[in-house]
mmCIF file of the protein (N, C-alpha, C, O) and its ligand, coordinates in Angstrom:
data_MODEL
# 
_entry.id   MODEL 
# 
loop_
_entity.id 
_entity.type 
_entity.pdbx_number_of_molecules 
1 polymer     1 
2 non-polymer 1 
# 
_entity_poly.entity_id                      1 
_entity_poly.type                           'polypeptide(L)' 
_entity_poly.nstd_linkage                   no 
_entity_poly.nstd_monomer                   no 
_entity_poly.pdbx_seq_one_letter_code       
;(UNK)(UNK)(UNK)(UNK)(UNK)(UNK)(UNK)(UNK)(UNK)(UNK)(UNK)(UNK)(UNK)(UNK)(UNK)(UNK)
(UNK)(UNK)(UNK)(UNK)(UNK)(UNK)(UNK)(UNK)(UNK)(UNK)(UNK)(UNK)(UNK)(UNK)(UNK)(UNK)
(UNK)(UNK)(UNK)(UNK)(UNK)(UNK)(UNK)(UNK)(UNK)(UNK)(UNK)(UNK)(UNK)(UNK)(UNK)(UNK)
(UNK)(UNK)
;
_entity_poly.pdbx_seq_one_letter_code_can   XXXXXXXXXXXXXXXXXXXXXXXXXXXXXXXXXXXXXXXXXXXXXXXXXX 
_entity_poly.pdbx_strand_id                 A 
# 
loop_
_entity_poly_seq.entity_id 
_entity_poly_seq.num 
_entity_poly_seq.mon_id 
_entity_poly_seq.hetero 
1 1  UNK n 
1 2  UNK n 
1 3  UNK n 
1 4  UNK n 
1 5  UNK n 
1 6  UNK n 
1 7  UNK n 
1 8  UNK n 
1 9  UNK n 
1 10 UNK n 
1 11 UNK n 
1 12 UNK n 
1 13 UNK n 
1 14 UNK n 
1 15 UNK n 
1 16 UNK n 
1 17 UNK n 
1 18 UNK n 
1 19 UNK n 
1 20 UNK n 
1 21 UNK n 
1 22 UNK n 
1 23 UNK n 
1 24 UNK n 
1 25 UNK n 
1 26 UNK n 
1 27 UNK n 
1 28 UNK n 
1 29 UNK n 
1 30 UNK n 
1 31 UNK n 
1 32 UNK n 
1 33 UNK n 
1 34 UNK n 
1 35 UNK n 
1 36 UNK n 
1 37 UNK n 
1 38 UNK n 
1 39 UNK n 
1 40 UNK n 
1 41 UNK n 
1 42 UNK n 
1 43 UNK n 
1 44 UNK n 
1 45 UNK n 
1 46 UNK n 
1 47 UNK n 
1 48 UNK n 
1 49 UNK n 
1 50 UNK n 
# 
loop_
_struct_asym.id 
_struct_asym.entity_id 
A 1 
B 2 
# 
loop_
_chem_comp.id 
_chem_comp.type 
_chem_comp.mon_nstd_flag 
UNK 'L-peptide linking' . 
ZN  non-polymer         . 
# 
_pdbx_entity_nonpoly.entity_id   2 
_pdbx_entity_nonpoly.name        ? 
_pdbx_entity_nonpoly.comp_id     ZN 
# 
_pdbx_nonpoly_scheme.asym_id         B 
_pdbx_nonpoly_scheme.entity_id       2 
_pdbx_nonpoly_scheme.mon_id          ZN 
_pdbx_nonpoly_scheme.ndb_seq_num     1 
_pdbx_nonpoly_scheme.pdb_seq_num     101 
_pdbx_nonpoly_scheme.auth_seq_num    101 
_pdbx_nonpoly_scheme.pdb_mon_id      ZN 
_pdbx_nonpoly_scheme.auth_mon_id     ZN 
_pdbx_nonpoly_scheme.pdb_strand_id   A 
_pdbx_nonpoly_scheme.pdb_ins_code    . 
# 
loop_
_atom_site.group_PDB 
_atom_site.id 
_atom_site.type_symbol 
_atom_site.label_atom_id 
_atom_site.label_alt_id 
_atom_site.label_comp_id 
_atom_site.label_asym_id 
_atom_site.label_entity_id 
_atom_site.label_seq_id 
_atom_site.pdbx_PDB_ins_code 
_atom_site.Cartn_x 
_atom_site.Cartn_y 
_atom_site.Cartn_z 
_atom_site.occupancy 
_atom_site.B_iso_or_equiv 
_atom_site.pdbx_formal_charge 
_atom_site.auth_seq_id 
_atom_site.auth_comp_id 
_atom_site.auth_asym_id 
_atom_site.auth_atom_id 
_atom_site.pdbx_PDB_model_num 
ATOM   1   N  N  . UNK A 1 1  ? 13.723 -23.653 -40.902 1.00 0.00 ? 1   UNK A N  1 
ATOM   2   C  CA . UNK A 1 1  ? 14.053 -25.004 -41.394 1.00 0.00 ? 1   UNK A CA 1 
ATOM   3   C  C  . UNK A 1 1  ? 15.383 -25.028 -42.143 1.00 0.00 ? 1   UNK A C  1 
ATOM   4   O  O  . UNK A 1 1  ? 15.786 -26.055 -42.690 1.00 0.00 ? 1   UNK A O  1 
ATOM   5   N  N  . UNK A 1 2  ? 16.223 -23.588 -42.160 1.00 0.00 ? 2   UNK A N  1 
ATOM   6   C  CA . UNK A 1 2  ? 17.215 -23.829 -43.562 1.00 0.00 ? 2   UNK A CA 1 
ATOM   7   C  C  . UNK A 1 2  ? 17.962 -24.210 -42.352 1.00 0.00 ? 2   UNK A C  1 
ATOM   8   O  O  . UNK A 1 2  ? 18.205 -25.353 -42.739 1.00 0.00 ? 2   UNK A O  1 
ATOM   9   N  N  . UNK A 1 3  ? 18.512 -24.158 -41.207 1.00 0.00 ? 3   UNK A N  1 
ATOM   10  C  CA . UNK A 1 3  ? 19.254 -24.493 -40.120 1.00 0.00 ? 3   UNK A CA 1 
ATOM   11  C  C  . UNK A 1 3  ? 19.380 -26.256 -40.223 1.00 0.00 ? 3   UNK A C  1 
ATOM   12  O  O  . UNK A 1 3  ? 20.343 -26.872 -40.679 1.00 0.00 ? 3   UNK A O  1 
ATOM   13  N  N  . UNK A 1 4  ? 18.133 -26.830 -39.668 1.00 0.00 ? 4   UNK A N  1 
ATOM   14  C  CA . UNK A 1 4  ? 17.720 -27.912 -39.962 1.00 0.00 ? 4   UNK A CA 1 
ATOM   15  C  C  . UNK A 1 4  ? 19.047 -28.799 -41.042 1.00 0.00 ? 4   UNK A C  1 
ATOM   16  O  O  . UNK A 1 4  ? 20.025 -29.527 -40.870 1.00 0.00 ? 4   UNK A O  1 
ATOM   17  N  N  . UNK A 1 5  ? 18.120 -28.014 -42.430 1.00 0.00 ? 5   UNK A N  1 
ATOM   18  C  CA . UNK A 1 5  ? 19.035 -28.492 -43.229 1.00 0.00 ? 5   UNK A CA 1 
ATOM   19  C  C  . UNK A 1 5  ? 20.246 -28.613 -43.449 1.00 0.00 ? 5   UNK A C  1 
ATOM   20  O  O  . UNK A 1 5  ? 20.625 -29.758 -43.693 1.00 0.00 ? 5   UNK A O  1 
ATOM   21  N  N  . UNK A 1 6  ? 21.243 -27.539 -43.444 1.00 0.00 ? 6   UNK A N  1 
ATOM   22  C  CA . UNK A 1 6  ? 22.166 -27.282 -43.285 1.00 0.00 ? 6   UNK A CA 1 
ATOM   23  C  C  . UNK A 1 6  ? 22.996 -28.334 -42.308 1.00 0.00 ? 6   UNK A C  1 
ATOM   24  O  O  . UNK A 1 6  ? 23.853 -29.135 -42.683 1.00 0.00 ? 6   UNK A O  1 
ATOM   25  N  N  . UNK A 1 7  ? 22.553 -28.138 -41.052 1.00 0.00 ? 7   UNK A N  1 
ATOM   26  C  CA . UNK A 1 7  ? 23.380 -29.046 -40.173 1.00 0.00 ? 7   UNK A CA 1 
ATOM   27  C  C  . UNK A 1 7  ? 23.067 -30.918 -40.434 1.00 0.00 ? 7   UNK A C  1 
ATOM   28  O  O  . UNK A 1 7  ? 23.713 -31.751 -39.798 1.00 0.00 ? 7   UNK A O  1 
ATOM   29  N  N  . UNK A 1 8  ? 22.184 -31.238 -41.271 1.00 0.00 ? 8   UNK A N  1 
ATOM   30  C  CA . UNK A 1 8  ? 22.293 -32.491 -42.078 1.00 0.00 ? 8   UNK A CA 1 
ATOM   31  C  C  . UNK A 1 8  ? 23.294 -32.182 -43.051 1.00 0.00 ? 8   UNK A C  1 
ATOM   32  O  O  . UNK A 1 8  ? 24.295 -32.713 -42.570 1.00 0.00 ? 8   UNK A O  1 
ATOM   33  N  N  . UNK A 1 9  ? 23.575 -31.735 -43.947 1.00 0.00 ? 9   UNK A N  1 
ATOM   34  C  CA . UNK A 1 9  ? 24.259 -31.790 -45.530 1.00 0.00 ? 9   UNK A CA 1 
ATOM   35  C  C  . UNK A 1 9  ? 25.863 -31.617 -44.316 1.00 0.00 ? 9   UNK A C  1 
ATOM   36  O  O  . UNK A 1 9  ? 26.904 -32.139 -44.712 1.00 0.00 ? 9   UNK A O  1 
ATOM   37  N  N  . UNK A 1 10 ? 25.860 -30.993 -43.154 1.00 0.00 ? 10  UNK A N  1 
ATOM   38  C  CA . UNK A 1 10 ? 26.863 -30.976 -42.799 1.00 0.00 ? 10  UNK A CA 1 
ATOM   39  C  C  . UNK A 1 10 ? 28.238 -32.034 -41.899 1.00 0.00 ? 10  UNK A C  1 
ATOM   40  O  O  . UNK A 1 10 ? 29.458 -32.160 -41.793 1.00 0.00 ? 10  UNK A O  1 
ATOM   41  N  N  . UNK A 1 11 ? 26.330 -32.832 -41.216 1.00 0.00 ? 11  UNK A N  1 
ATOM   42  C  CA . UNK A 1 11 ? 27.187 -34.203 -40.643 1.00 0.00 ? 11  UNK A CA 1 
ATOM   43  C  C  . UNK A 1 11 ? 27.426 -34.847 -41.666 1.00 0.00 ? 11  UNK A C  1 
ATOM   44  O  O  . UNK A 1 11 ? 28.519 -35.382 -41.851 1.00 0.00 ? 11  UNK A O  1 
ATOM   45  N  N  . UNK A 1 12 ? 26.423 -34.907 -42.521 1.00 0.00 ? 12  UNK A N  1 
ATOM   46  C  CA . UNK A 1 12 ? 27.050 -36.482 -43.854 1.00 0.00 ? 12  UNK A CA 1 
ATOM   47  C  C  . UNK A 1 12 ? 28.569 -35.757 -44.486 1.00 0.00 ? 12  UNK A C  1 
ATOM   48  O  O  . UNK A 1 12 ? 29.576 -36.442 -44.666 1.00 0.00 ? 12  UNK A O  1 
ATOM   49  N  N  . UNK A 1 13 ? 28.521 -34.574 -44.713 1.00 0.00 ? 13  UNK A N  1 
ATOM   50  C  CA . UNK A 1 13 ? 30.360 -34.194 -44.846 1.00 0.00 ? 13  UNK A CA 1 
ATOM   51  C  C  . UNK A 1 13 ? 31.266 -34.627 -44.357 1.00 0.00 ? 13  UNK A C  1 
ATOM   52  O  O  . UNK A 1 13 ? 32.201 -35.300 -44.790 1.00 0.00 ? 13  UNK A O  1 
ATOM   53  N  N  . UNK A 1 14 ? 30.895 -34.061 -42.939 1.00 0.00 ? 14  UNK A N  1 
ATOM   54  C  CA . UNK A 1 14 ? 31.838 -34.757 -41.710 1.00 0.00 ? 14  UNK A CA 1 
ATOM   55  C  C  . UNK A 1 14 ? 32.135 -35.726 -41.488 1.00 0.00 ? 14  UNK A C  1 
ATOM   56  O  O  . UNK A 1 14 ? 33.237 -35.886 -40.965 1.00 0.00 ? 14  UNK A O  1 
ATOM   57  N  N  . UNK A 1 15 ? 31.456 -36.634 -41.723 1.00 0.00 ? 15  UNK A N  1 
ATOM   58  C  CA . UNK A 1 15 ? 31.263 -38.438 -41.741 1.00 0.00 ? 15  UNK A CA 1 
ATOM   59  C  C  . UNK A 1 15 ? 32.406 -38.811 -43.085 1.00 0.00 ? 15  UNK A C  1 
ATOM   60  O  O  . UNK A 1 15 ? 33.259 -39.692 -43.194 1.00 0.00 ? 15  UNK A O  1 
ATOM   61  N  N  . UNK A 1 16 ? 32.091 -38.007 -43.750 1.00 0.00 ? 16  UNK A N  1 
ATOM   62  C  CA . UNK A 1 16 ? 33.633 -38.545 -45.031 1.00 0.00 ? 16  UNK A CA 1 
ATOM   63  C  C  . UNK A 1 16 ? 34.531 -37.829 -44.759 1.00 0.00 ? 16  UNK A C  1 
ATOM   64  O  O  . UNK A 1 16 ? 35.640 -38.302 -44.509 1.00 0.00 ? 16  UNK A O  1 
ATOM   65  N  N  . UNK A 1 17 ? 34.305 -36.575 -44.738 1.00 0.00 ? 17  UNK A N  1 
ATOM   66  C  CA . UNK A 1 17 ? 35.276 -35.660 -45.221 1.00 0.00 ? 17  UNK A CA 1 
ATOM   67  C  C  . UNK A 1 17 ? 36.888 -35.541 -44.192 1.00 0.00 ? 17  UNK A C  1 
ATOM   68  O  O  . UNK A 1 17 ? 38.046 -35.415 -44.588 1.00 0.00 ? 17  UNK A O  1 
ATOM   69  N  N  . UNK A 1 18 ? 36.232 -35.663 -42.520 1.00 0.00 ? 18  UNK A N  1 
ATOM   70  C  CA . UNK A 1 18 ? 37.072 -35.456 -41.787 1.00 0.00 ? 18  UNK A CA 1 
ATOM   71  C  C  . UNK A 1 18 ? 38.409 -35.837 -41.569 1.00 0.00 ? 18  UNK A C  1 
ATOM   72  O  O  . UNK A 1 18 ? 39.432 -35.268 -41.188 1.00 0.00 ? 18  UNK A O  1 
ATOM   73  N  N  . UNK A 1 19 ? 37.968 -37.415 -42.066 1.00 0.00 ? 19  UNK A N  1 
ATOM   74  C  CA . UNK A 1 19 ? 39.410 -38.604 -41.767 1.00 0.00 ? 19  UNK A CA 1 
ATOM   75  C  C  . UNK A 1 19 ? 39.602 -38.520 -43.018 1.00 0.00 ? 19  UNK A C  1 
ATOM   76  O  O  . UNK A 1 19 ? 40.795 -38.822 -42.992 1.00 0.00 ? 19  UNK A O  1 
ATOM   77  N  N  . UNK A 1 20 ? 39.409 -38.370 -43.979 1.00 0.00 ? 20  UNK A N  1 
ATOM   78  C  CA . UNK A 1 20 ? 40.406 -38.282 -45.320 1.00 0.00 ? 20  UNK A CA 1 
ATOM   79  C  C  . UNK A 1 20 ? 40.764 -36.628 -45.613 1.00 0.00 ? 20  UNK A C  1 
ATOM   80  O  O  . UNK A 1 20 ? 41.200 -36.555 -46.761 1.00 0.00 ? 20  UNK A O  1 
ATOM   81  N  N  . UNK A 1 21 ? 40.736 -35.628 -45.132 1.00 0.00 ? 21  UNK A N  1 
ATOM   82  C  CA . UNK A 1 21 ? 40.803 -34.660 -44.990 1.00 0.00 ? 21  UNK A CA 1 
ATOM   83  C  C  . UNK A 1 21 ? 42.733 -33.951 -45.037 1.00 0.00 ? 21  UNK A C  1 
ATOM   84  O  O  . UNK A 1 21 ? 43.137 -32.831 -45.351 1.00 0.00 ? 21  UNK A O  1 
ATOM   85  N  N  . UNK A 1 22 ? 43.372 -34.990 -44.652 1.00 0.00 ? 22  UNK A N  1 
ATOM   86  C  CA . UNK A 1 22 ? 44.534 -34.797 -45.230 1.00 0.00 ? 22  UNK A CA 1 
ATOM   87  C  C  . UNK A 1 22 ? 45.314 -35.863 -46.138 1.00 0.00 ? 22  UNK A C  1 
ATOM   88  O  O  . UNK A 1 22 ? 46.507 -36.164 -46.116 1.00 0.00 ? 22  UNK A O  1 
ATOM   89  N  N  . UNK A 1 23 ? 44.694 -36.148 -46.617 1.00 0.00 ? 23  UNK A N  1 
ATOM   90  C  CA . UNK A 1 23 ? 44.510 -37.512 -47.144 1.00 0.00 ? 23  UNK A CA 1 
ATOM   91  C  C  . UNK A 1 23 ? 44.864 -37.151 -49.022 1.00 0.00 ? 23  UNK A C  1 
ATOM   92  O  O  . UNK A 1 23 ? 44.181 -36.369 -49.684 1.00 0.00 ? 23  UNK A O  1 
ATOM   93  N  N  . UNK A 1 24 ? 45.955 -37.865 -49.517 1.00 0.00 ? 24  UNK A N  1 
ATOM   94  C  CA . UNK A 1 24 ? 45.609 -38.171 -50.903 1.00 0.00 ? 24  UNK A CA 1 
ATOM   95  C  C  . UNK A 1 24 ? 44.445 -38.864 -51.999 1.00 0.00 ? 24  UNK A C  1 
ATOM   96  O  O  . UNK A 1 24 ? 44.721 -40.010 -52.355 1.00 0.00 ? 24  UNK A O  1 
ATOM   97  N  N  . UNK A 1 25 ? 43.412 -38.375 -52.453 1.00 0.00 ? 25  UNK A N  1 
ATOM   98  C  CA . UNK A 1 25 ? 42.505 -39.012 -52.962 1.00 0.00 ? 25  UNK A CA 1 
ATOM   99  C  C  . UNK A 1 25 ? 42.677 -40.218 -53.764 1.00 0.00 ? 25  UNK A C  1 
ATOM   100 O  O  . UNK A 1 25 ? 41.880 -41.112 -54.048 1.00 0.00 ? 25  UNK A O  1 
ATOM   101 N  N  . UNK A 1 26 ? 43.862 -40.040 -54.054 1.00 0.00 ? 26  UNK A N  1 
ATOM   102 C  CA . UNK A 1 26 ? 44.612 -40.451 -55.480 1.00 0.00 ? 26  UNK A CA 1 
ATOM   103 C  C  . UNK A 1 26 ? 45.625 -41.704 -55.110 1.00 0.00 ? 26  UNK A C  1 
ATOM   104 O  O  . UNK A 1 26 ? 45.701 -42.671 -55.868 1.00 0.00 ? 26  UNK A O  1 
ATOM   105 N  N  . UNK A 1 27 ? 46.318 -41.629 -54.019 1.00 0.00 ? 27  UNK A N  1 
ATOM   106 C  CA . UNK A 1 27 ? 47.504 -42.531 -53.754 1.00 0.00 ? 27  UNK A CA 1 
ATOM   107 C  C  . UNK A 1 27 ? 47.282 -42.681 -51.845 1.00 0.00 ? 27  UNK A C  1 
ATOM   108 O  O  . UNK A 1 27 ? 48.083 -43.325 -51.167 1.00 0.00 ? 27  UNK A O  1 
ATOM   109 N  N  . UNK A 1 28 ? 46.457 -42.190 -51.436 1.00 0.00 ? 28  UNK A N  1 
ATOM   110 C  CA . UNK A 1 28 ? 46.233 -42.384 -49.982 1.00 0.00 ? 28  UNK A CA 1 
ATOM   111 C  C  . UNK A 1 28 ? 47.447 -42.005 -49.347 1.00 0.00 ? 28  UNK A C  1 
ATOM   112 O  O  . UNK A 1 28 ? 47.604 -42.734 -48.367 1.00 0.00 ? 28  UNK A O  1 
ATOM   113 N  N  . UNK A 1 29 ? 48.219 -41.326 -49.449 1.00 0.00 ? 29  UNK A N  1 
ATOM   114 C  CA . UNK A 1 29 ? 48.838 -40.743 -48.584 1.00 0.00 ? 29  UNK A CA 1 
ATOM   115 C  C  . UNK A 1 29 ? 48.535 -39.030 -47.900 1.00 0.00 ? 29  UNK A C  1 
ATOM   116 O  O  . UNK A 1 29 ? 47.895 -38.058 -48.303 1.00 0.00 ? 29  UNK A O  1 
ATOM   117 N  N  . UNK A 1 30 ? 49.418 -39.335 -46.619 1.00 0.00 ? 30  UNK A N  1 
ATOM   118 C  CA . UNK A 1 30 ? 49.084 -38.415 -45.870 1.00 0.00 ? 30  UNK A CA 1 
ATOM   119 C  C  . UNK A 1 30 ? 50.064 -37.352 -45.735 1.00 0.00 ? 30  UNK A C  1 
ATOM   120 O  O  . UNK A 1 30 ? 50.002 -36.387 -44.973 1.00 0.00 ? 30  UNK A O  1 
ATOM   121 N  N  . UNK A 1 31 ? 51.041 -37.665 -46.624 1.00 0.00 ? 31  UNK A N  1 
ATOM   122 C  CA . UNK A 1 31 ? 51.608 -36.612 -46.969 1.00 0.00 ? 31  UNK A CA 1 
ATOM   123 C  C  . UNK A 1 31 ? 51.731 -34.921 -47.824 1.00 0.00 ? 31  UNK A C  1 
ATOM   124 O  O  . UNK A 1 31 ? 52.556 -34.424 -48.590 1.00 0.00 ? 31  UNK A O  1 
ATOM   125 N  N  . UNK A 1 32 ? 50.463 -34.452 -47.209 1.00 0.00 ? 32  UNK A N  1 
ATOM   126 C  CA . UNK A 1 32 ? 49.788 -33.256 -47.660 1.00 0.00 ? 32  UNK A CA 1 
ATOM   127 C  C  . UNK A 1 32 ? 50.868 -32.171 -47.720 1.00 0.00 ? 32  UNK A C  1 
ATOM   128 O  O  . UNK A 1 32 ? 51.415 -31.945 -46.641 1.00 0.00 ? 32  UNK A O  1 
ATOM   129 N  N  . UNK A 1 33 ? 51.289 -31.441 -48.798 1.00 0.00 ? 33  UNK A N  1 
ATOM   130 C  CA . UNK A 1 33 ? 52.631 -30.112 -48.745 1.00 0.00 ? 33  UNK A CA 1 
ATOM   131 C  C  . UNK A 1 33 ? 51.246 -28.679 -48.871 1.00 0.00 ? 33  UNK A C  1 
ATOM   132 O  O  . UNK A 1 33 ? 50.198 -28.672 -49.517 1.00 0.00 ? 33  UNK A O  1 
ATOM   133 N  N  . UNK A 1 34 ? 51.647 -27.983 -48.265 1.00 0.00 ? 34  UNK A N  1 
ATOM   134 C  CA . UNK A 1 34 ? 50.889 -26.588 -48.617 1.00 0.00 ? 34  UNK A CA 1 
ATOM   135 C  C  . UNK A 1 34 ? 51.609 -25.606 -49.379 1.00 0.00 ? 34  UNK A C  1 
ATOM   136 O  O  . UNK A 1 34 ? 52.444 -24.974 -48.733 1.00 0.00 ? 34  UNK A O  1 
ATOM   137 N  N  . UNK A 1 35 ? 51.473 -25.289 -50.753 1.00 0.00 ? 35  UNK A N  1 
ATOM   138 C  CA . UNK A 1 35 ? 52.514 -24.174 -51.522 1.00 0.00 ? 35  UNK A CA 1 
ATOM   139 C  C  . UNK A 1 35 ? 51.093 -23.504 -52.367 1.00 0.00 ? 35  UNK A C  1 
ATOM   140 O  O  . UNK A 1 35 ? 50.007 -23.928 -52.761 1.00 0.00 ? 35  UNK A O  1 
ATOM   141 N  N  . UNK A 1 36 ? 52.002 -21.938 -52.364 1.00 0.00 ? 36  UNK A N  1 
ATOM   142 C  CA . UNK A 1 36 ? 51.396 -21.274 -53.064 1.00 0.00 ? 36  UNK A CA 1 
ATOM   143 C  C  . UNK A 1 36 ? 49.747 -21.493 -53.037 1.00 0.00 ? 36  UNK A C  1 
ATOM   144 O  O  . UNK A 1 36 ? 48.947 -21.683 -53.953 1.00 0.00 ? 36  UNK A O  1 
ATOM   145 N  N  . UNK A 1 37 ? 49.536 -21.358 -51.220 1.00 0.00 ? 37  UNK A N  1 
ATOM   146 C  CA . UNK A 1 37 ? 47.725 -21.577 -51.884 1.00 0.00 ? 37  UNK A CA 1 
ATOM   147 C  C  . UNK A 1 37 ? 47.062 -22.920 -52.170 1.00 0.00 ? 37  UNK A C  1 
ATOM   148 O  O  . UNK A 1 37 ? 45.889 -23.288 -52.225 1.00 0.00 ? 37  UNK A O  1 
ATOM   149 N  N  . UNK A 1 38 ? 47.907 -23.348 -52.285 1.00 0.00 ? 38  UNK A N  1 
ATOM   150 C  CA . UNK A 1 38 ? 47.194 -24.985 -52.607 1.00 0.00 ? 38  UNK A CA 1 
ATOM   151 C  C  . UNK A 1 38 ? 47.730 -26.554 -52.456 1.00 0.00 ? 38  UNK A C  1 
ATOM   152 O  O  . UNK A 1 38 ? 48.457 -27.379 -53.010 1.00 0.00 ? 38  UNK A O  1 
ATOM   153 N  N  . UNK A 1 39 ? 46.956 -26.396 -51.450 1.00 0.00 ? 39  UNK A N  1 
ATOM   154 C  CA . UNK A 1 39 ? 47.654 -28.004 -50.953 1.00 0.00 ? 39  UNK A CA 1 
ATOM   155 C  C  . UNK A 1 39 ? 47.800 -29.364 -52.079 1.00 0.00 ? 39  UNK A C  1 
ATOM   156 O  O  . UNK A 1 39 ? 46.896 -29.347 -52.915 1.00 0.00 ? 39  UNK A O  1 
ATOM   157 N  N  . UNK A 1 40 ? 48.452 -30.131 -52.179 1.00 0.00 ? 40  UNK A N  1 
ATOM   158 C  CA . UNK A 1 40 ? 48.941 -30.589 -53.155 1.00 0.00 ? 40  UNK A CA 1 
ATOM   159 C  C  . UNK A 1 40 ? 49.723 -31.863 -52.243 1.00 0.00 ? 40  UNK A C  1 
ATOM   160 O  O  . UNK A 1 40 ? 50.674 -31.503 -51.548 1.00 0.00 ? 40  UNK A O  1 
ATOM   161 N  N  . UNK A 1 41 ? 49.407 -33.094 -52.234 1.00 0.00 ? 41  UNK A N  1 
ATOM   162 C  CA . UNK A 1 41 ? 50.224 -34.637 -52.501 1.00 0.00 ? 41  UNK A CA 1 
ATOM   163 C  C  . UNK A 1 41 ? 51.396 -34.118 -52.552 1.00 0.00 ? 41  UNK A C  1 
ATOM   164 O  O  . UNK A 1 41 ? 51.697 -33.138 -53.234 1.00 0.00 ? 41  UNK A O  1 
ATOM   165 N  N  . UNK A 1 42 ? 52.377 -34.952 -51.590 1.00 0.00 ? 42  UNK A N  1 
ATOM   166 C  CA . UNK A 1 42 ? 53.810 -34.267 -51.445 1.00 0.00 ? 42  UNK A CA 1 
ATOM   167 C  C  . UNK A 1 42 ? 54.496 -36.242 -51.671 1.00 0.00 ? 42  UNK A C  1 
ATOM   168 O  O  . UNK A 1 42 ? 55.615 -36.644 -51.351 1.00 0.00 ? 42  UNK A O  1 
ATOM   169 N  N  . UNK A 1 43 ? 53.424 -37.017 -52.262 1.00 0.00 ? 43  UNK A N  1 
ATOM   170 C  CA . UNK A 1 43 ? 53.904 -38.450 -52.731 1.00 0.00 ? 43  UNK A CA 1 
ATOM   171 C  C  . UNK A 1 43 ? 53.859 -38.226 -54.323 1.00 0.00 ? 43  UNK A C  1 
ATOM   172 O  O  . UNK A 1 43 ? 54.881 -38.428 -54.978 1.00 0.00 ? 43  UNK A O  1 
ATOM   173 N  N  . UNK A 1 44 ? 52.568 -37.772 -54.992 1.00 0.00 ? 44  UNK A N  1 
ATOM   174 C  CA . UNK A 1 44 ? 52.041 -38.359 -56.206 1.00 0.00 ? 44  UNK A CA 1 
ATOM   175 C  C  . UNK A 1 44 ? 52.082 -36.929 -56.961 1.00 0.00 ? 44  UNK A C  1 
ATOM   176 O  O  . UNK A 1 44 ? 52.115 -36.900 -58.192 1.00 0.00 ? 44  UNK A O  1 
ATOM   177 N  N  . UNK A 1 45 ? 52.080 -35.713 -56.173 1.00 0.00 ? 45  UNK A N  1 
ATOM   178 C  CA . UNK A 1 45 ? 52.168 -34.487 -56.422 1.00 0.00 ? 45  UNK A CA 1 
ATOM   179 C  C  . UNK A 1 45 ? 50.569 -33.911 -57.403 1.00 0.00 ? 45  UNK A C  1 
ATOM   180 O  O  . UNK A 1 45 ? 50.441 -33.036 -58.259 1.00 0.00 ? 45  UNK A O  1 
ATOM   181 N  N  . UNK A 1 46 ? 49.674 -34.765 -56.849 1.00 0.00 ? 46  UNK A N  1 
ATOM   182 C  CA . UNK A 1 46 ? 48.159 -34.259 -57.413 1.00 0.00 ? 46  UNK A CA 1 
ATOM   183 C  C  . UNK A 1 46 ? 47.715 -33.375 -56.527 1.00 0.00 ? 46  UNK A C  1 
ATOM   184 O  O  . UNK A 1 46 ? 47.795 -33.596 -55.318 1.00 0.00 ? 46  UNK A O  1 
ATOM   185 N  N  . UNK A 1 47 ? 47.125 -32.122 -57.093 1.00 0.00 ? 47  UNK A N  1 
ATOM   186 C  CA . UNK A 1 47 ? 46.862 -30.921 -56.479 1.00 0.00 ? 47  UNK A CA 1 
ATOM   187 C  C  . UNK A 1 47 ? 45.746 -31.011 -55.981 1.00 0.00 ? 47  UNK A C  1 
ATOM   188 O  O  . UNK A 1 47 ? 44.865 -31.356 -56.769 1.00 0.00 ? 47  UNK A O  1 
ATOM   189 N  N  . UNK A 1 48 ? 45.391 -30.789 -54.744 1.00 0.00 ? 48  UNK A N  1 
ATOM   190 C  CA . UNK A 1 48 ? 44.344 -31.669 -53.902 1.00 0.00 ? 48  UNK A CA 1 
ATOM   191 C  C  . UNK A 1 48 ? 43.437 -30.020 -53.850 1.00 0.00 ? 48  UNK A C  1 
ATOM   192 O  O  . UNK A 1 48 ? 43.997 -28.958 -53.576 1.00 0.00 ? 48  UNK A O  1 
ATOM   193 N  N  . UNK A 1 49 ? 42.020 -30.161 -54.172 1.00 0.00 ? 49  UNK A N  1 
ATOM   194 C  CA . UNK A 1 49 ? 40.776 -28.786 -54.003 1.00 0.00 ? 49  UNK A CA 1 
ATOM   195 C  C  . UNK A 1 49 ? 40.236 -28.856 -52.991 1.00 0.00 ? 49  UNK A C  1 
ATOM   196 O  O  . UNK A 1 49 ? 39.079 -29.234 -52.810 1.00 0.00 ? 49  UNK A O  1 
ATOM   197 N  N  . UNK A 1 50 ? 41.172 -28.422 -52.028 1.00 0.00 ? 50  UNK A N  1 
ATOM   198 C  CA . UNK A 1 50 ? 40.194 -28.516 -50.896 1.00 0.00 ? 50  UNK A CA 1 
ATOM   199 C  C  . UNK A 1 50 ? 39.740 -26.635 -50.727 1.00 0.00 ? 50  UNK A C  1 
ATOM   200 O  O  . UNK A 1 50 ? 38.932 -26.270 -49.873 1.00 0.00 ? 50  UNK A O  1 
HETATM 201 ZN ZN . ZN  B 2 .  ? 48.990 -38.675 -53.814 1.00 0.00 2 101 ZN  A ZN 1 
# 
């Protein structure tokens, strides 16, 4: 059953996560920079945890 589960907790992710996935949380842009390890807003410069 942990299968089961798993692949639920995983579509409802997918269902948000995918299309905002390069996405600014903060200012909606899609201007994602990758430095040092951590992607980071290349508009608003908020360090995005993905
Ligand atoms: Zn931003």
């Amino acid at each position: 059953m942990a299968m089961a589960r798993k692949k639920e907790e995983k579509s409802l992710e997918a269902v948000e996560g995918e299309d905002a996935l390069k996405k600014c949380p903060d200012c909606g842009s899609d201007k994602v920079e990758y430095k040092n390890g951590e992607h980071y807003c290349g508009k608003c410069g908020l360090v995005l945890d993905w």
